[in-house]
N, C-alpha and C positions, 0 to 999 in steps of 0.2 A: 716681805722684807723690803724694805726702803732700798730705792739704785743710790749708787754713789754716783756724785761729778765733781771731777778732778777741775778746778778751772784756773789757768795760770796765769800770771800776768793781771792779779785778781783786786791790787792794789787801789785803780783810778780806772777810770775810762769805762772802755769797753766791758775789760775784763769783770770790775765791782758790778756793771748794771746786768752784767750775763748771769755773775753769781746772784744778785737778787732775784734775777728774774727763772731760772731754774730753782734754787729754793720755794719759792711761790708756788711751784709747779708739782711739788714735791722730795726733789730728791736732795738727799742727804751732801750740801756741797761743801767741797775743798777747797779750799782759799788759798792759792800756793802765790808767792810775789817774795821778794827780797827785804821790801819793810814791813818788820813787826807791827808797828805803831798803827797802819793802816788797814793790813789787814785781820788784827784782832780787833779793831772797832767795829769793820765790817762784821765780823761775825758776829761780836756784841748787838747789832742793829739789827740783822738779820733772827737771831735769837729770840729779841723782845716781840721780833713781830709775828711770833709763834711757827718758826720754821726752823729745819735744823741747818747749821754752818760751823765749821772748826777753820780755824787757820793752820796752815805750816809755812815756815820759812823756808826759803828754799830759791836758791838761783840754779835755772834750768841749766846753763851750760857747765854746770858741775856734775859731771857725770858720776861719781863716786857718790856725791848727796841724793842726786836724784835716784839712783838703785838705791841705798838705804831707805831713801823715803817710799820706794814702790814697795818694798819686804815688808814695811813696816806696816803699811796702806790695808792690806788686805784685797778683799770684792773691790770691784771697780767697773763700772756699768757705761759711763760716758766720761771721754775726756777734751777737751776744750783748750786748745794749743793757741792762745789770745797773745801772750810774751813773747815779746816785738819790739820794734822800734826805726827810726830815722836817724841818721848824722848828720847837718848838713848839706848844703846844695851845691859845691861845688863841682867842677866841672870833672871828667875824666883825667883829661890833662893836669887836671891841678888837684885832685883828691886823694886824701891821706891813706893810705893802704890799712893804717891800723882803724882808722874810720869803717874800713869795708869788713874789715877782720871780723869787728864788733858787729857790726850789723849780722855777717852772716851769721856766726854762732848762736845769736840770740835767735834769730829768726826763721834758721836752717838748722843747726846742731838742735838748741831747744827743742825743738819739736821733734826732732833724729831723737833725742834723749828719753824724753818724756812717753812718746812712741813707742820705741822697743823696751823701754822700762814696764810700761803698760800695759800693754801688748798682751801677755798670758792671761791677767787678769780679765782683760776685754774679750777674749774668745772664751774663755773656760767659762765665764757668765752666762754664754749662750743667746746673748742678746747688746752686745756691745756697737758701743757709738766711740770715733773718732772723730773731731771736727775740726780743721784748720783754717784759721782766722787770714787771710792773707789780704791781698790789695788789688784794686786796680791797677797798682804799678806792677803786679805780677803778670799784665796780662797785655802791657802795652808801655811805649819805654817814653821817658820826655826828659828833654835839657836838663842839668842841675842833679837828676835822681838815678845815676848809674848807679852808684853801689844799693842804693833801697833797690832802687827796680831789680837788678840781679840777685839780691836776696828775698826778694818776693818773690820773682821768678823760679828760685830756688826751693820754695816752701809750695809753689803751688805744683812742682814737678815731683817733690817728696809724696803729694799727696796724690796725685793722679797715678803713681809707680802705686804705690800702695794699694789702689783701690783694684789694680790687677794683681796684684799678687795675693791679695787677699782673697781673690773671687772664689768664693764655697766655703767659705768662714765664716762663722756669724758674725761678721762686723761689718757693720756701714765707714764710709771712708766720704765723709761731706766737706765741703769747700766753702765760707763765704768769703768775698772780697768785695770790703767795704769801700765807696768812693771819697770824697770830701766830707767827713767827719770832725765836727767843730767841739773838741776836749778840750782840759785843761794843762795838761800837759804835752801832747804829740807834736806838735809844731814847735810849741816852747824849747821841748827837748831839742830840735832839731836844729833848731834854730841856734844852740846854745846859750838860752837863758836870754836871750833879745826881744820882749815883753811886745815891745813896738813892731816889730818885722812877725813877730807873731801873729798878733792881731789883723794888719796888713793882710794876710792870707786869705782873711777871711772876708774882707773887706765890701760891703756891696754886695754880697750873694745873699740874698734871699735865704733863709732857710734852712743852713749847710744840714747836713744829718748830725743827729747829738749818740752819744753815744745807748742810749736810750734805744732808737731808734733800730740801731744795727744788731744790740740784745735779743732785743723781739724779734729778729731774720734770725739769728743764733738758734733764740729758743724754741723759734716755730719748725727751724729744719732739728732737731736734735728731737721733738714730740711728733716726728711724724709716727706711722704705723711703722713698724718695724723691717715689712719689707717695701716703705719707700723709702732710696736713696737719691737726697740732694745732690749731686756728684758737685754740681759749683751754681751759686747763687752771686750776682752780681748785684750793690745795690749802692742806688748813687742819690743823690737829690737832684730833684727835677733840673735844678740851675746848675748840674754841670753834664753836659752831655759827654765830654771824653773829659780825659786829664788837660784839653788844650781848648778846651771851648767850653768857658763857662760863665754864664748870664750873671752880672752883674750891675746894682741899679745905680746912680749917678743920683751922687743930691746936688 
């Protein structure tokens, strides 16, 4: 019987190249995200290229949707908590509380949601995977990103709680947190839509990681043997050593 993977947040970015690159691998992936348009393409793409993939629409901090859609789901072997986001660099002092509100639901409730939605499925399987997507800002704080950092902080503590309380359960509970990752949307988004200040980010670094890159950390920790658990994978590009020191070249 073919495993299921649930993968959220499955629209762009990370989330699309993790659903490609699990499907490749085998299993039967979930394409959960908020736009239709995008993620039926993906599975259109996914499909031709002799793999299987379905989409569902679905926003994670709907918790009423998100049960309907686990009832609805069935088996569920691995799930992949990618649905995320940034608001924003402003300062504490000067940051919009509803900015913070969003952040966390997405990026703490989401995965609360999808999590205990999931949950039954993932043990009665007998061989169940949980993975959350978090950040380096979960693991170290800098100017500008209190509400990201406190809601990655938030999603890596969801997952560290879990991975005790789950101990004697067949579920693995892995962590990756990805560093400077150069998409098409993440900075943009944060940025609100400021193409130029976007780009700027990236400016001079060599190399950032694509989202490609952090897939293949994804899909390498979610294939491992079943009794090894990733508990947290950190992975940066060589040009940034922290979130505050990062090599960039001068033309």
């Amino acid at each position: 019987m073919t495993a299921t993977a649930v993968v959220t947040g499955a629209s762009s970015g990370i989330g699309a190249a993790t659903a490609r690159g699990l499907a490749a691998e085998g299993y039967d992936v979930v394409l959960v995200a908020r736009r239709a348009d995008r993620i039926e393409a993906l599975a259109e793409e996914i499909t031709r290229s002799g793999h299987s993939a379905r989409a569902q629409v679905l926003d994670v901090t709907d918790r009423d949707a998100v049960d309907a859609f686990a009832k609805a789901l069935g088996p569920c072997d691995v799930l992949v908590n990618n649905a995320g986001g940034a608001i924003g660099t402003e300062t504490v002092a000067e940051g919009d509380p509803g900015d913070w509100r969003r952040m966390y639901e997405v990026n703490v409730l989401g995965v609360l949601n999808m999590t205990q939605a999931l949950l039954p499925e993932l043990i009665a399987g007998g061989d169940g995977t949980v993975l959350v997507v978090s950040s380096v800002a979960g693991h170290g704080v800098y100017e500008g990103g209190g509400g990201y950092v406190a809601a990655k902080h938030g999603a890596h503590t969801l997952a560290a709680t879990l991975r005790l309380e789950l101990c004697g359960e067949p579920v693995r509970v892995l962590e990756v947190a990805p560093g400077m990752v150069k998409t098409e949307e993440f900075s943009l988004n944060r940025l609100r839509g400021d193409a130029d200040r976007a780009e700027a980010v990236y400016e001079g670094v060599p190399d950032p990681l694509s989202a490609e890159d952090v897939a293949d950390t994804i899909v390498w920790a979610v294939t491992r043997p079943p009794h090894v658990n990733i508990d947290l994978l950190v992975v940066r590009p060589r040009a940034q050593a922290a979130q505050h020191k990062i090599h960039r070249v001068k033309e």
